[in-house]
C-alpha positions as CSV (number, residue, x, y, z in Angstrom):
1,X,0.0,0.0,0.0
2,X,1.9,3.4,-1.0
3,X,1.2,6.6,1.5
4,X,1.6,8.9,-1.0
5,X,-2.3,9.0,-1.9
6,X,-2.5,11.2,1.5
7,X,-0.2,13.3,0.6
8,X,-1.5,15.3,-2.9
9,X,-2.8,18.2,-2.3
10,X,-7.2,19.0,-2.1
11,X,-9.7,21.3,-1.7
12,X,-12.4,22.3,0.2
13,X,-14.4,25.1,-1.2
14,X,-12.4,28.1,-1.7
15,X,-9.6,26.2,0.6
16,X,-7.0,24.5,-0.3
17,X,-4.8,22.0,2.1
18,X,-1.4,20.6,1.3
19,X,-2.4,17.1,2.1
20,X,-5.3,14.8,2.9
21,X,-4.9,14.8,6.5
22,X,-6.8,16.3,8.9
23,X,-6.7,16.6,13.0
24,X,-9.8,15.7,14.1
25,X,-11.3,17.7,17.1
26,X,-11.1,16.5,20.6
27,X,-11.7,18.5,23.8
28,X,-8.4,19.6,25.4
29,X,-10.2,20.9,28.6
30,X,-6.6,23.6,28.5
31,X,-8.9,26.6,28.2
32,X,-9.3,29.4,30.6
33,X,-12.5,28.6,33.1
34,X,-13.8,32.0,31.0
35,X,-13.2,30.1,27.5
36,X,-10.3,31.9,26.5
37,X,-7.5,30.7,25.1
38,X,-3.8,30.1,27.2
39,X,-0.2,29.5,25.9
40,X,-1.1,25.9,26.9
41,X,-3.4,25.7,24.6
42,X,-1.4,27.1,21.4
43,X,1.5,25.0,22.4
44,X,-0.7,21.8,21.9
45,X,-1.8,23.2,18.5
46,X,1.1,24.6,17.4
47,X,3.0,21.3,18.2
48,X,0.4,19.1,15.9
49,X,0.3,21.8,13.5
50,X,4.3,21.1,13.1
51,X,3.8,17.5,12.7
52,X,2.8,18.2,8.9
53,X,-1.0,17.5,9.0
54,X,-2.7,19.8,6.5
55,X,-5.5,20.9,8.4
56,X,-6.1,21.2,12.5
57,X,-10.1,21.6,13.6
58,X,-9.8,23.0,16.7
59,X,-11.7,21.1,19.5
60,X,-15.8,22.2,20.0
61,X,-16.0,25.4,21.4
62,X,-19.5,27.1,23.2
63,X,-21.2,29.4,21.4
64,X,-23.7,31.5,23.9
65,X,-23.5,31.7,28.0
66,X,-26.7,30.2,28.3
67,X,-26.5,26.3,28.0
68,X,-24.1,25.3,25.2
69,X,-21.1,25.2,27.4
70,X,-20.3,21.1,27.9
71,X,-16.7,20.5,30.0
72,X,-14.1,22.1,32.1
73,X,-11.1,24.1,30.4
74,X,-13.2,24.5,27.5
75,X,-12.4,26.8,24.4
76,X,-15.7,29.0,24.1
77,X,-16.5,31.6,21.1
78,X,-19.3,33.1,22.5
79,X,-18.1,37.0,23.1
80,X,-16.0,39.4,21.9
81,X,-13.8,39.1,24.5
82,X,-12.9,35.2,22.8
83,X,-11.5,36.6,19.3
84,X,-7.8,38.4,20.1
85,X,-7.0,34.7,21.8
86,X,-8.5,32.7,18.9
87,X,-6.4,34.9,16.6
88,X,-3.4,33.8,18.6
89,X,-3.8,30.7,17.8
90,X,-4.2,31.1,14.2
91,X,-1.2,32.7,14.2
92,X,0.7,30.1,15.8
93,X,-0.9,27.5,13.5
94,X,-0.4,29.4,10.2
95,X,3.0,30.2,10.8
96,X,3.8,26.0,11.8
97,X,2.7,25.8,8.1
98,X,-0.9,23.9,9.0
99,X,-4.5,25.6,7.9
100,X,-6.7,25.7,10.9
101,X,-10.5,25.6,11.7
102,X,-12.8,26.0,14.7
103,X,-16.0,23.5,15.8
104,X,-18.7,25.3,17.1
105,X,-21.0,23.3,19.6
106,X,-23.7,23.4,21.8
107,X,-23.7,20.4,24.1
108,X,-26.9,20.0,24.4
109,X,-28.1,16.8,27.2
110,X,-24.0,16.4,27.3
111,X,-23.4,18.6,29.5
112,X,-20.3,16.8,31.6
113,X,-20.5,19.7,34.1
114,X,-24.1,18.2,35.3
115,X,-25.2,21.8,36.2
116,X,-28.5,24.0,35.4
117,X,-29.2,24.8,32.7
118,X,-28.9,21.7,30.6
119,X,-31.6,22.4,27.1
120,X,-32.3,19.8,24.9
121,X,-34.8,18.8,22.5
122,X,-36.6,16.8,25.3
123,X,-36.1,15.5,28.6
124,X,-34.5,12.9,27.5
125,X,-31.5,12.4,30.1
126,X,-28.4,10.9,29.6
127,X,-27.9,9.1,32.9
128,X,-23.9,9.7,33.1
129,X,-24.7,13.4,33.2
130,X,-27.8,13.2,35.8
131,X,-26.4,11.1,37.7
132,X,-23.4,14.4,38.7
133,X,-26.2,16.6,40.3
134,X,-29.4,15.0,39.3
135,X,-30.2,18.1,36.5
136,X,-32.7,16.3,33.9
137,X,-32.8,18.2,30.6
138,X,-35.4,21.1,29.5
139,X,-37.0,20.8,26.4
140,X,-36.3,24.0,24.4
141,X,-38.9,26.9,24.0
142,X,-39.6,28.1,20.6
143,X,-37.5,31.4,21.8
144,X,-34.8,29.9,22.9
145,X,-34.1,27.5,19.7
146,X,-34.1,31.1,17.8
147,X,-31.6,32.2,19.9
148,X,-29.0,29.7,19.7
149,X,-30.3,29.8,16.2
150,X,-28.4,33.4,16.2
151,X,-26.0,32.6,18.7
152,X,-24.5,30.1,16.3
153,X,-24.3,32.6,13.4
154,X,-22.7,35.4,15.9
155,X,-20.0,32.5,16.9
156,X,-19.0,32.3,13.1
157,X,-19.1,35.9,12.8
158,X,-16.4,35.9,15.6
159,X,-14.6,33.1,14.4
160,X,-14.3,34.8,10.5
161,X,-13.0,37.7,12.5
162,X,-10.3,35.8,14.1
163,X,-9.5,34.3,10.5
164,X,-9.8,30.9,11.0
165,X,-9.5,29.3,7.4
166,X,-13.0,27.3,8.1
167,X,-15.5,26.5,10.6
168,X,-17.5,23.6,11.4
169,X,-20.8,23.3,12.9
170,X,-20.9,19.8,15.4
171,X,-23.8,18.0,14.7
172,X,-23.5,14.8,15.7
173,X,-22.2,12.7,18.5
174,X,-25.1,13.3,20.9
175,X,-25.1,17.1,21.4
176,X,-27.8,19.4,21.1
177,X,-28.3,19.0,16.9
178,X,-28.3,15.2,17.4
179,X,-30.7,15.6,20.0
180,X,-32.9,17.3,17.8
181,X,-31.9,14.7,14.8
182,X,-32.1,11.4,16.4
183,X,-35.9,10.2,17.1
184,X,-34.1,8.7,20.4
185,X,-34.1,11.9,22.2
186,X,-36.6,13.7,20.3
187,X,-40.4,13.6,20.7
188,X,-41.3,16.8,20.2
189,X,-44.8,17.5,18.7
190,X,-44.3,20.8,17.1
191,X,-41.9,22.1,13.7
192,X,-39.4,20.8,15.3
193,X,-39.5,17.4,16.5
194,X,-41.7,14.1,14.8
195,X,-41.2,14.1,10.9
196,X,-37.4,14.0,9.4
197,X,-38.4,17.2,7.8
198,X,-38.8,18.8,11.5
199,X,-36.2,16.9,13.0
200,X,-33.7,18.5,10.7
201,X,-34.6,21.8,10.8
202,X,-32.4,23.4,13.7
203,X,-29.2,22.5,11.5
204,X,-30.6,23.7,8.6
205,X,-31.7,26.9,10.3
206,X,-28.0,27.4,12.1
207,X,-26.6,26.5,8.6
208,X,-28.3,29.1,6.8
209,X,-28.1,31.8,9.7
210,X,-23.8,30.7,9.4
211,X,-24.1,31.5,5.8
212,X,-25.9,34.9,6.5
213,X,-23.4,36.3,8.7
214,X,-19.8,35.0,6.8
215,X,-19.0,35.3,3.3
216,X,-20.0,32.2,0.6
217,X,-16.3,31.8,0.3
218,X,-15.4,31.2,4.1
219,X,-16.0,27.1,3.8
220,X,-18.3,25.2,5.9
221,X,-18.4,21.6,7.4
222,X,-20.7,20.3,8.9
223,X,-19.6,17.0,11.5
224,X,-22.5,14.4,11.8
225,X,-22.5,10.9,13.1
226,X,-23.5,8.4,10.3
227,X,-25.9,7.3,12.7
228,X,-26.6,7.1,16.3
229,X,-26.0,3.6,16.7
230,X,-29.1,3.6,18.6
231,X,-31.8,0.6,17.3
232,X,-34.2,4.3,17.5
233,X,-32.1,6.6,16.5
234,X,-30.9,8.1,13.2
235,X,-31.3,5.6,10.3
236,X,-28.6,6.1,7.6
237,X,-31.2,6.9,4.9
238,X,-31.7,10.0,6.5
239,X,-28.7,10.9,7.1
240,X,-27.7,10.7,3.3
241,X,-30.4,12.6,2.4
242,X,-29.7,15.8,5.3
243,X,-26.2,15.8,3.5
244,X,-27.6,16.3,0.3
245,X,-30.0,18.9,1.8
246,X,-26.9,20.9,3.4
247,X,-25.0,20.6,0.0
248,X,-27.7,22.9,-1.3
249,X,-27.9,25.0,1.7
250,X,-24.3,26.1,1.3
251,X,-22.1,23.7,3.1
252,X,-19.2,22.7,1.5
253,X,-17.6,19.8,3.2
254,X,-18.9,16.3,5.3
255,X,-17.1,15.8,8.4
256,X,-18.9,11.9,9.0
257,X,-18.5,10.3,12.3
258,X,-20.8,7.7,14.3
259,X,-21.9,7.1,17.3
260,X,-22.9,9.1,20.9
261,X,-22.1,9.4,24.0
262,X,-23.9,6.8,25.5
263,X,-22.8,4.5,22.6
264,X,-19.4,5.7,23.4
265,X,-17.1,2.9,21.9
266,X,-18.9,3.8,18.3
267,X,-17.8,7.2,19.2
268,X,-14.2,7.1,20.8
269,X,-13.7,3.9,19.0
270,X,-12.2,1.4,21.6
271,X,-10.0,-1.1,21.4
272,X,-11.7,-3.8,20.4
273,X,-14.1,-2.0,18.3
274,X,-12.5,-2.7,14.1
275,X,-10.8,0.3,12.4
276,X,-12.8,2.5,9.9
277,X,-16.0,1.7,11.8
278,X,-17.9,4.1,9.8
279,X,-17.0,3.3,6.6
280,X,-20.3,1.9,5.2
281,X,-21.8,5.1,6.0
282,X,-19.2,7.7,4.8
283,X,-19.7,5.4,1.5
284,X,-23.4,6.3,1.0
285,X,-22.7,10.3,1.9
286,X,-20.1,10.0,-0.7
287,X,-22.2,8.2,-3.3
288,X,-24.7,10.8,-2.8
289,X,-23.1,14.0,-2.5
290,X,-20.8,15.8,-4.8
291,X,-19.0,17.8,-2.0
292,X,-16.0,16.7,-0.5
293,X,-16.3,14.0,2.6
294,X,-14.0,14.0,5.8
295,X,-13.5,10.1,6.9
296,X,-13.6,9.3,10.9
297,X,-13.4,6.9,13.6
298,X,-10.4,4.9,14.5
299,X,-8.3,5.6,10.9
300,X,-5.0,5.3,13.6
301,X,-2.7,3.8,10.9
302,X,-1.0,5.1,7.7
303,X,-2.1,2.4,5.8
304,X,-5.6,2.6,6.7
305,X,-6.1,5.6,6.1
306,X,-4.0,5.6,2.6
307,X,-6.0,3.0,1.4
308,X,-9.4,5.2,1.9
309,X,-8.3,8.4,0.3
310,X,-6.6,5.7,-2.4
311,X,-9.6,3.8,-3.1
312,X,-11.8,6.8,-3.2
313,X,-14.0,6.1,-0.5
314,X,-13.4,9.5,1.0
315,X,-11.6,12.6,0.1
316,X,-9.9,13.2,3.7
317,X,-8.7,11.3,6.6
318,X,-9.8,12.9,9.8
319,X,-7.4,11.8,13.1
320,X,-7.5,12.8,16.7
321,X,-6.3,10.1,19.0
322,X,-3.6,9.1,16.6
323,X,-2.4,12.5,16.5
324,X,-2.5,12.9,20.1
325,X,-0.5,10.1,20.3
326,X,2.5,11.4,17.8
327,X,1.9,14.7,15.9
328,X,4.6,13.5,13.9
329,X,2.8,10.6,12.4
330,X,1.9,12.8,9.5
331,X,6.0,13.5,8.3
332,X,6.8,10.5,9.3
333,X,4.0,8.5,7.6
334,X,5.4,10.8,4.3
335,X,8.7,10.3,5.1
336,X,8.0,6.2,4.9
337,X,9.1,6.0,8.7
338,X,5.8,4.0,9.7
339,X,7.8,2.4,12.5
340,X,9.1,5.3,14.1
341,X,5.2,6.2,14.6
342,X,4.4,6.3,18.4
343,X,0.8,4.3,18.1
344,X,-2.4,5.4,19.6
345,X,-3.5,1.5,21.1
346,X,-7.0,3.3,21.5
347,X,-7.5,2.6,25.2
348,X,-9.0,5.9,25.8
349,X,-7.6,6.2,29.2
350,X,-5.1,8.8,28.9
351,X,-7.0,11.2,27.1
352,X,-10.7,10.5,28.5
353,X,-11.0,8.1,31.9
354,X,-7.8,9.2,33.6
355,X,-8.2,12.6,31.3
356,X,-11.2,14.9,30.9
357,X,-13.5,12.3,32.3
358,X,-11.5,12.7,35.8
359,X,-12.1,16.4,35.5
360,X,-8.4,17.1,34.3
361,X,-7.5,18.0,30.6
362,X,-6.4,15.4,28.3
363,X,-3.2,13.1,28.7
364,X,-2.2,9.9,26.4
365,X,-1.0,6.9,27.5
366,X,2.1,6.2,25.1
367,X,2.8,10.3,24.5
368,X,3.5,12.4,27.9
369,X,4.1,15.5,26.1
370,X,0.3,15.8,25.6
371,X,-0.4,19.4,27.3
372,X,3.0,19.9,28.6
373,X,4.4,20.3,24.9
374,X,8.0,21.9,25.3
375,X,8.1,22.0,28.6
376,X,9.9,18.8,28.8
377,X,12.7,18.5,25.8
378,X,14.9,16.1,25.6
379,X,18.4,17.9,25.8
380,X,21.9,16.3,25.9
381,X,23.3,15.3,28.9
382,X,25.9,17.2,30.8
383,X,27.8,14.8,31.7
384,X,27.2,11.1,30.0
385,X,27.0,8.0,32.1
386,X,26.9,4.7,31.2
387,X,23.5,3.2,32.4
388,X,22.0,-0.3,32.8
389,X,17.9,-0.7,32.8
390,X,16.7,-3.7,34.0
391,X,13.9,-4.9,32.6
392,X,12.7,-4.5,28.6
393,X,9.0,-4.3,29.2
394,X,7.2,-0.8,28.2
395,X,8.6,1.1,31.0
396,X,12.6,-0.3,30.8
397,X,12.6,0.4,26.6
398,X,10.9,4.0,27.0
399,X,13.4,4.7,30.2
400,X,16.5,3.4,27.6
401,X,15.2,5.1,24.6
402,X,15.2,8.5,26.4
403,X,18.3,8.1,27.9
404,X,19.7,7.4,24.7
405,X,18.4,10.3,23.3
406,X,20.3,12.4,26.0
407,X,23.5,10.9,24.6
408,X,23.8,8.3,27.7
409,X,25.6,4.8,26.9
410,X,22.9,2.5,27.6
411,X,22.4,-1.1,28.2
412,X,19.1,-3.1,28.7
413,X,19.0,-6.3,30.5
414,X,16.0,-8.5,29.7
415,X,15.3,-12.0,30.3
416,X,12.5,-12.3,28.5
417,X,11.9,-11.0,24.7
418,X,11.2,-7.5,24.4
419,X,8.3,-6.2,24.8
420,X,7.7,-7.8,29.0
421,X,3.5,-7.6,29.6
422,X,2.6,-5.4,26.4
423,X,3.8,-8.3,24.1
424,X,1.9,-10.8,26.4
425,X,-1.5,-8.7,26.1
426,X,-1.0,-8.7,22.3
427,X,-0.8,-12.1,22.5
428,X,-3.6,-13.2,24.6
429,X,-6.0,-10.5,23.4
430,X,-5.4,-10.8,19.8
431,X,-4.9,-7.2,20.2
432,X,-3.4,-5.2,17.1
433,X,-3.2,-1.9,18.7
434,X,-0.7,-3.8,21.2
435,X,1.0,-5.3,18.7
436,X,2.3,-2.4,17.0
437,X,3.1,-0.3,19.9
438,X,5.4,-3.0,21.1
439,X,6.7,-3.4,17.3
440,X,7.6,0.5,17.6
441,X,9.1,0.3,20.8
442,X,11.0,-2.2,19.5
443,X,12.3,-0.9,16.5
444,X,12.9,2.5,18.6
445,X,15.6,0.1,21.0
446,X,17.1,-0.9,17.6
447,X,17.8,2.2,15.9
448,X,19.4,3.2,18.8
449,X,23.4,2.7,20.0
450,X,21.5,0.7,23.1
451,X,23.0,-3.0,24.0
452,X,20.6,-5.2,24.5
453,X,21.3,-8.3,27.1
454,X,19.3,-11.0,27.1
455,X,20.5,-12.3,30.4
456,X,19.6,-11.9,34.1
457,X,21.0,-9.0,35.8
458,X,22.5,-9.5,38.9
459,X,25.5,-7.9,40.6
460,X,28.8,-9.2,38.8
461,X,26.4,-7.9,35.6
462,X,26.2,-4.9,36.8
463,X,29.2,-3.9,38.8
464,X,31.0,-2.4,35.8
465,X,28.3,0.6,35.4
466,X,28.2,4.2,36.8
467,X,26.4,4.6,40.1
């Protein structure tokens, strides 16, 4: 399978990106409590942005004080007070050579925070989120679905001014659009619940209010999940069909996903869950459509997601956890160092249960740097020792592979073959992720000037080293 397929250049609307590679959006939680943005926050973009990916959309951001707001530390849009620190971070991003664009969001029943107000289509209640404070949803007045109607069209406003290269409007994965989509949280009995036609009309209102307030040529995606997942929820015919329907209403790229949050392993696709989940779906936008289509959901490997943009079955690959995991992965996937790529083994720990979900901001479980980005460089060492680890699981190649890097003559002891209880979980599991995150660390010990000893290490083994 060649890479290079990601790697031509393409176009949405009046935008076009050096490659087919685009940084999903996932919340960072690195904001200011008041939405604003910190150096924390442009250091994490600006990091990714100098991996090579072509285009960066920016985690969901709130776009009124009212409701719409869904986590801690998050990025909000929602006054004029937001656009000098947005513009920041365009800067940062432009000048690291990547385009950038910014998800607007109103969280709808998924609000994380659990407080008043949470608005929704219904009352429909996620029980994750009631369960915090025991807040059930309201169901929306007429009123208030105009305003966020406008509040959405301001946030784009603000987000033009900050000159973002394109926005996108989230409008699936269980927030306050999919609660109006999805006939599993939406039994409303007036314009705007019931039929598909009334169902669908909030994102077709906030799309057309978007294209009132920014110019035709500022593109527009719109993110929706192929379906639900739910065996009530969004069937796929109508989901083909609203993309059609927001082709003619002005929106020039499909961002498709899958999946809510209380279907979350169709969402942050786990594990165990196969690669390109959504695929069948993205297909019938594709057939259908004549705009471009954004591919996501678990595309963490180079030849995955070369072989989509290669076959044709969408027109960009959309990646957040395996960015997270190495912002390189883009040069290196170009550069045909596939090895060298630290691999996101989609556990979903670092970045959600030990992460946001834990009321922190995000981590990763194979890449520390996540939200510390140069605060911990690996320098040369003043003065060089030589240095035995003991051991050659995860921890004992990662300990010899850094100290390596710091110029340190390093030897790893290991009775067992590389790779300790990772390689053992690959085994038993049938685990792929596993698998090539061992490989990697692997191959990382091997390009290195690091002797490896396959023998026990006791003290005559070990006398000879620096204490």
């Amino acid at each position: 399978m060649s890479l290079e397929s990601m790697f031509t250049p393409g176009k949405i609307g009046s935008l076009t990106l050096k490659n087919r590679i685009v940084k999903s959006p996932n919340t960072t939680a690195m904001s200011n409590q008041d939405g604003t943005v910190t150096q924390r926050l442009v250091n994490h973009y600006k990091r990714i942005a100098e991996g090579g990916v072509g285009l960066i959309v920016v985690e969901y951001t709130y776009v009124d004080d009212d409701a719409s707001k869904s986590i801690q530390g998050q990025l909000g849009i929602s006054r004029r007070e937001h656009i000098p620190g947005h513009g920041w971070l365009v800067d940062q991003v432009h000048a690291a050579g990547a385009k950038i664009c910014l998800q607007l969001e109103h969280c709808g029943r998924q609000k994380f925070l659990g407080t008043a107000p949470i608005k929704s289509a219904t009352d429909s209640s996620w029980d994750y989120v009631e369960a915090q404070y025991g807040v059930k949803p309201s169901p929306m007045t007429i009123e208030e679905i105009r305003q966020v109607v406008i509040d959405f069209g301001q946030a784009a406003k603000r987000a033009y001014a900050a000159r973002y290269d394109m926005i996108e409007v989230h409008g699936g994965h269980g927030y306050l659009i999919t609660n109006f989509l999805s006939p599993h949280t939406n039994w409303r009995t007036d314009e705007y619940g019931g039929s598909f036609e009334n169902r669908r009309r909030l994102l077709l209102e906030v799309v057309d209010e978007i294209r009132r307030q920014v110019p035709r040529d500022f593109p527009l995606s719109v993110r929706l999940s192929v379906t639900d997942y739910e065996p009530d929820g969004i069937p796929i015919e109508e989901t083909v069909e609203l993309c059609a329907l927001l082709e003619e209403h002005g929106v020039d790229v499909i961002h498709a996903s899958g999946g809510h949050h209380a279907k979350q392993n169709y969402e942050a696709v786990s594990w165990f869950m196969p690669r390109a989940l959504h695929r069948w779906g993205w297909e019938k936008i594709k057939e259908r459509v004549s705009i471009p289509v954004m591919a996501s959901g678990a595309l963490v490997s180079p030849d995955v997601a070369a072989e989509i943009v290669e076959s044709g079955s969408a027109d960009f690959v959309s990646l957040a956890r395996a960015i997270i995991a190495d912002p390189d992965w883009p040069n290196k996937a170009k550069e045909n160092r596939v090895l060298e790529i630290a691999p996101c083994i989609r556990c979903n720990d670092g970045c959600l249960l030990r992460g946001v979900d834990a009321g922190r901001s995000i981590g990763c479980t194979v890449n520390p740097n996540v939200g510390n980005e140069y605060s911990f460089e690996i320098v040369p060492a003043k003065d060089p020792k030589s240095i035995a680890v003991v051991g050659g699981g995860v921890a004992g190649m990662r300990a010899s592979i850094t100290l390596a890097d710091r110029g340190h003559e390093v030897t790893l002891f290991s009775v067992r073959p590389l790779g300790g209880g990772l390689r053992k979980a690959a085994e038993v599991l049938e685990d792929r992720n596993f698998a090539e995150l061992t490989t990697h660390l692997i191959h990382e010990v091997e390009r290195r000037p690091i002797e490896v000893r396959m023998q026990t290490a006791d003290a005559q083994a070990l006398a000879c080293f620096d204490s």
